[in-house]
Every structure is written in structure tokens, then in C-alpha cells.
N, CA, C and O of each residue as an XYZ file, in Angstrom:
400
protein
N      92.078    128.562     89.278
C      90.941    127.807     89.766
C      91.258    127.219     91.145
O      92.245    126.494     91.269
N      90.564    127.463     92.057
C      90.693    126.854     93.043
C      90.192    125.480     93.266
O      89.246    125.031     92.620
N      90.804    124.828     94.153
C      90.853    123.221     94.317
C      90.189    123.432     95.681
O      90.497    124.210     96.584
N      89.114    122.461     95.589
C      87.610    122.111     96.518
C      88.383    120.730     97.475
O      88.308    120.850     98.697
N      89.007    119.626     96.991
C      89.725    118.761     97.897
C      90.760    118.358     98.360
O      91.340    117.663     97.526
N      91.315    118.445     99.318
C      92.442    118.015     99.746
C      92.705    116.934    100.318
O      92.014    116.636    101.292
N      93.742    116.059     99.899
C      93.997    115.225    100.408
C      95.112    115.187    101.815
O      96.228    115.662    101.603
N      94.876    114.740    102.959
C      95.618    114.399    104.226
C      95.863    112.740    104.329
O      95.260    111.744    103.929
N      97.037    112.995    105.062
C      97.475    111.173    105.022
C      98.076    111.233    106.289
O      99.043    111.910    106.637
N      97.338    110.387    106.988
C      97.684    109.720    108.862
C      98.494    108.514    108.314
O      98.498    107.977    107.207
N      99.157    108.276    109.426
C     100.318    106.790    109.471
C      99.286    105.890    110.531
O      98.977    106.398    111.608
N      98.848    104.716    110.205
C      98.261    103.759    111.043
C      98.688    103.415    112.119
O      97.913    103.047    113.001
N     100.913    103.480    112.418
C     101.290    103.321    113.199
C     101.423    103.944    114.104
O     101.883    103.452    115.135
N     101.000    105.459    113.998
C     100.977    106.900    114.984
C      99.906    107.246    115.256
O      99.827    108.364    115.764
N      98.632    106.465    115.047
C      97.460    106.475    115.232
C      97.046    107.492    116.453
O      97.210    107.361    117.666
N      96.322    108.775    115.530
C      95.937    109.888    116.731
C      96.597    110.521    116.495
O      96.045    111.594    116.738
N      97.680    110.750    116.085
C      99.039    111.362    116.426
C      98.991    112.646    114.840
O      99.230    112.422    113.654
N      98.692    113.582    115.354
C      98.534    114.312    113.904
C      99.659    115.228    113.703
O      99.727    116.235    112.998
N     100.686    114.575    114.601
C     101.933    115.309    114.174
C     102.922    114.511    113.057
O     104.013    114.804    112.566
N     101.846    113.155    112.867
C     102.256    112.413    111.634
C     101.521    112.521    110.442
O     101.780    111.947    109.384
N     100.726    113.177    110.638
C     100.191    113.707    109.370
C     100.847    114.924    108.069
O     101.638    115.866    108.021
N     100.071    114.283    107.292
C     101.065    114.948    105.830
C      99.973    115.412    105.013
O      98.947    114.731    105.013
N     100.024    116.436    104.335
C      99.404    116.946    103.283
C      99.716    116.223    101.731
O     100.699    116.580    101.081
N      98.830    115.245    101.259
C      99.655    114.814     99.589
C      98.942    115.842     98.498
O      99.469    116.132     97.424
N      97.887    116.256     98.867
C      97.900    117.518     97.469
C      96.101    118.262     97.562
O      95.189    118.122     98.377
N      96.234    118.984     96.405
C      94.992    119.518     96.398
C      94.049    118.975     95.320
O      94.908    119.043     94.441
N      92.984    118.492     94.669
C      92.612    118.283     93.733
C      91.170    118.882     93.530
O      90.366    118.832     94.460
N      90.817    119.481     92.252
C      89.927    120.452     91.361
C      88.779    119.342     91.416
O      87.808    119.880     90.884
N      88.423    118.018     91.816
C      87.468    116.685     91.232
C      87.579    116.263     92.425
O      88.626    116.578     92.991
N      86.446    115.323     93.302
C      86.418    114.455     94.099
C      86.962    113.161     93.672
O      87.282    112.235     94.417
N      87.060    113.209     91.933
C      87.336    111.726     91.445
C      89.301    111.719     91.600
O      90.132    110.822     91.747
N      89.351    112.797     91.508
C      90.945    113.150     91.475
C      91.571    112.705     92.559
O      92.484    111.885     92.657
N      90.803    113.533     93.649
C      91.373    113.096     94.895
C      90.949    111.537     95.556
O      91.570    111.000     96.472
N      90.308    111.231     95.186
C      89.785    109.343     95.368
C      90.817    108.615     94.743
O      91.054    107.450     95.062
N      91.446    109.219     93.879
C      92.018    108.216     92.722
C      93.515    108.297     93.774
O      94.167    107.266     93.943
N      93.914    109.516     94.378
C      95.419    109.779     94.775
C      95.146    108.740     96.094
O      96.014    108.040     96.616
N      94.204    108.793     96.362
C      93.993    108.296     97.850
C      93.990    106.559     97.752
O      94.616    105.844     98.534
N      93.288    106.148     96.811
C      93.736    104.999     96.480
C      95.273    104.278     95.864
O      95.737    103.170     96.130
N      95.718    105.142     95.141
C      96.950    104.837     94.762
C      98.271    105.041     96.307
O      99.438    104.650     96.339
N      97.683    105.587     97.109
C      98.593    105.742     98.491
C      98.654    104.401     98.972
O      99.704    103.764     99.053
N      97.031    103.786     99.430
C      96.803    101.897     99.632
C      97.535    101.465     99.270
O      98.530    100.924     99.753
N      96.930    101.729     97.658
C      97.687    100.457     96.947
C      99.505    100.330     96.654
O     100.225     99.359     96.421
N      99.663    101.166     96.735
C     101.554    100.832     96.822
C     101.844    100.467     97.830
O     102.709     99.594     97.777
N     101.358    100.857     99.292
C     101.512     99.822    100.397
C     101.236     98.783    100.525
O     102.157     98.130    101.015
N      99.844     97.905    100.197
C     100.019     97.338     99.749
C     100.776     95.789     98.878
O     101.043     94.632     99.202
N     100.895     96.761     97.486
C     101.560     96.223     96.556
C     103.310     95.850     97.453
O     103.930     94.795     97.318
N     103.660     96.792     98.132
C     104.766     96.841     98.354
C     105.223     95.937     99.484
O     106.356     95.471     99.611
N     104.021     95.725    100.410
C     104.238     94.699    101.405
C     103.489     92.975    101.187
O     103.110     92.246    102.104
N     103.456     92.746    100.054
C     102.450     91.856     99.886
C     104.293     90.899     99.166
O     105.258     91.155     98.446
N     103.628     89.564    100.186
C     104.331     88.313     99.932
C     104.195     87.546     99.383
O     103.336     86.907     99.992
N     104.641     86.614     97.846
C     103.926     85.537     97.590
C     102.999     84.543     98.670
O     103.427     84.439     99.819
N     102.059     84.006     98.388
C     101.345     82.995     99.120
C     100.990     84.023    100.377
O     100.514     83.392    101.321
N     101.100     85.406    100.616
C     100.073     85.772    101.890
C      99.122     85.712    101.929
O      98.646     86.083    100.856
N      98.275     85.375    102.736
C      97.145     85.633    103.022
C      96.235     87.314    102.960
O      96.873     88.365    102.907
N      94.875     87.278    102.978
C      94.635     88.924    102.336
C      94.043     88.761    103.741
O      93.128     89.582    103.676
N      93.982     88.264    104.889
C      93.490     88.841    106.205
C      94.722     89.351    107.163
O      94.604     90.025    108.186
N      96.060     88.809    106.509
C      97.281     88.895    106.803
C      98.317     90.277    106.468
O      99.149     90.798    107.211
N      97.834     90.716    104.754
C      97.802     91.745    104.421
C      97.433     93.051    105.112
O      98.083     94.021    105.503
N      96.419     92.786    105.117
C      94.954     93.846    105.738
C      95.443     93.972    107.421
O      94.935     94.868    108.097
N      96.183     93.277    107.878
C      96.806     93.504    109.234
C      98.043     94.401    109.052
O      98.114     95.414    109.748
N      98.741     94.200    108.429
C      99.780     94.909    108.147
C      99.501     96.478    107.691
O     100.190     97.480    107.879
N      98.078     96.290    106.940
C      97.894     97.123    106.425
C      97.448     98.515    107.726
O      97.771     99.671    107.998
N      96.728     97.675    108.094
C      95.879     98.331    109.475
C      97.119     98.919    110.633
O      96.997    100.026    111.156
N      97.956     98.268    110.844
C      99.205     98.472    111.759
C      99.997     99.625    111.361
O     100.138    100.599    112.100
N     100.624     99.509    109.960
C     101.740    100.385    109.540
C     101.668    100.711    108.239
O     102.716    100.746    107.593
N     100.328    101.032    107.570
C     100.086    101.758    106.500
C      99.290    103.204    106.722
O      98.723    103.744    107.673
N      99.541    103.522    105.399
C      99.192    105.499    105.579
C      97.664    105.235    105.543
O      97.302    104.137    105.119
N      97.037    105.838    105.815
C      95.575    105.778    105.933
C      94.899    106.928    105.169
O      94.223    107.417    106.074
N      94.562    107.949    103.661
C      94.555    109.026    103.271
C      93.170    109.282    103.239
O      92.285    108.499    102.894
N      93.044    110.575    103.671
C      91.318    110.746    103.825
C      90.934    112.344    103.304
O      91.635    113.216    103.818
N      89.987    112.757    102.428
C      89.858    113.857    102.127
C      88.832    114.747    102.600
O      87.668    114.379    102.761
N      89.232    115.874    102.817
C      88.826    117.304    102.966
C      88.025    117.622    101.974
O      88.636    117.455    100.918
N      86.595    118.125    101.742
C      85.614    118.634    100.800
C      84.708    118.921    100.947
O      84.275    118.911    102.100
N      84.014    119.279    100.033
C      82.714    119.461     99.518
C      81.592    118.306    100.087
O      80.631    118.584    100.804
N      81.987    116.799     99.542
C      81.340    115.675    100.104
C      82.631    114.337     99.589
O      83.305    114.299     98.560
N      82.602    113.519    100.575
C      83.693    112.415    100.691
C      83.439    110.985    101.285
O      83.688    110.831    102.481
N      83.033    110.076    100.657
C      82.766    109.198    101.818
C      84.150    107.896    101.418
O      84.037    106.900    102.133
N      85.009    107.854    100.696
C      85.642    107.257    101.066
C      86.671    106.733    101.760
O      87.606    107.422    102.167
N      86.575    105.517    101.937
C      87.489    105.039    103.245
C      88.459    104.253    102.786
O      88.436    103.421    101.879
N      89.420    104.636    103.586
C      90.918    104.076    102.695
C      91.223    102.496    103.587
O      91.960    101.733    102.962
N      90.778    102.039    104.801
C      90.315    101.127    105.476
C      89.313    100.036    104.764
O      89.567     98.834    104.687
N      88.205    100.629    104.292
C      87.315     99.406    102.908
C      88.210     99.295    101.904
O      88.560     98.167    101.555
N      88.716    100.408    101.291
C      89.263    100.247    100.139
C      90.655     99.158    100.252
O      90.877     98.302     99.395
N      91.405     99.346    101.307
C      92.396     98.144    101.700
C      92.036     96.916    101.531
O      92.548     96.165    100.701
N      90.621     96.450    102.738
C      90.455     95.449    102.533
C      89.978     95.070    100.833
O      90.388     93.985    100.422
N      89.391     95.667    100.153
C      88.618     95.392     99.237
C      90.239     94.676     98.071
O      90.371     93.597     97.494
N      91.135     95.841     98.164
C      92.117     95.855     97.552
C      92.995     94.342     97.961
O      93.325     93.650     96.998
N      93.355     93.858     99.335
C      93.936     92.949     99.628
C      93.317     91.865     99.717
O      93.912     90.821     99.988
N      91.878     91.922     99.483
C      91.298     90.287     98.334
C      92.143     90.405     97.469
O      93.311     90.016     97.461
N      91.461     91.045     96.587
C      91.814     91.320     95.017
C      93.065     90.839     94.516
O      93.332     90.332     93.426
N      94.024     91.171     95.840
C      95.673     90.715     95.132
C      95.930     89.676     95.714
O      96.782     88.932     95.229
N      95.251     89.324     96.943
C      95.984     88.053     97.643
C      95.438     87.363     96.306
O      96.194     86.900     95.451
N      93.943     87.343     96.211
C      93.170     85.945     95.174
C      93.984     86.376     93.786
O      94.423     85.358     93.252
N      94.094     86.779     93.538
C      95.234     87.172     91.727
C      96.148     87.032     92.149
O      96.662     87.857     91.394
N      97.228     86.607     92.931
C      98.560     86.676     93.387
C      98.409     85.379     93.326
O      98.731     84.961     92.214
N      97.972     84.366     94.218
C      97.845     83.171     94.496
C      97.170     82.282     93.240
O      97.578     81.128     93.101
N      96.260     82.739     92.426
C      95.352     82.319     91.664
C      96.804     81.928     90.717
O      97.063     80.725     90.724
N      97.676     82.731     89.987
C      98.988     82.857     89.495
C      99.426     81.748     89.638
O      99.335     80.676     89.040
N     100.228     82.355     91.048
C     101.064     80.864     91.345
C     100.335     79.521     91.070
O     101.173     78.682     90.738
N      99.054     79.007     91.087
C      98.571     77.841     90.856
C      98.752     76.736     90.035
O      98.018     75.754     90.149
């Protein structure tokens, strides 16, 4: 069976630069490949996130020197840029909400 989406992943910090680009896979579902593309965010993310940061603080970091993954298809509209921010509420306010 052939696979309809592919996922590509730019570095925020090489911005333009598509000799930093990477192939992370092929997927048979638009939901498949949404799901890989989000899980790329979110471990960056997860991985740069400080107790007590701020999520406009995050979302900078994020924007600077995170992978940015965007898919190839059929039809695609998501953005790994909304999905960041959306994502670095979510954990700053549950991260902090915690500590309280």
C-alpha cells in the first residue's frame, strides 16, 4: 500500500536552509502523520521546558531552535507553529498550576 503523506522536518535555527531538512517518515492516514508531527513539538518542548517558565518564553525557544515538521499530501493544514503555541500554554499552565 502506498503512503499518501510524508512527513519533512526544518530546524527553526537554519531557517530557509533546506539542507537542514530531514525526512521523519511516510504515513498511510493524514491522522498518522499529524500525530508524528505533533509528537516532534512536543518532546522539544517537553524537553526544554523549565520549572516556573513562562509559555511566551517557551514558545521563543521554541520558535528559535525547535524542529518545525510539516506534511506533504493529499490535504494538510497543520501547523506545527499553532500547535507549539497551543502546546506551551497547556504545559506552562499544568506545570505551574502543580507547583502551586
Amino acid at each position: 500500500m502506498e503512503k499518501s503523506y510524508v512527513v519533512y522536518v526544518d530546524d527553526n535555527f537554519h531557517y530557509m536552509n533546506e539542507e537542514e531538512r530531514y525526512k521523519s517518515g511516510d504515513y498511510a492516514t493524514l491522522e498518522e502523520a499529524v500525530s508524528k508531527c505533533r509528537r516532534i513539538v512536543y518532546d522539544f518542548l517537553e524537553g526544554e521546558y523549565k520549572p516556573g517558565m513562562l509559555s511566551k518564553e517557551l514558545y521563543a525557544q521554541y520558535c528559535m531552535f525547535g524542529e518545525d515538521p510539516f506534511i506533504r499530501g493529499p490535504s494538510s493544514d497543520f501547523s506545527a507553529w499553532d500547535y507549539a503555541k497551543r502546546r506551551c500554554d497547556e504545559l506552562c499552565r499544568s506545570q505551574n498550576d502543580n507547583n502551586s
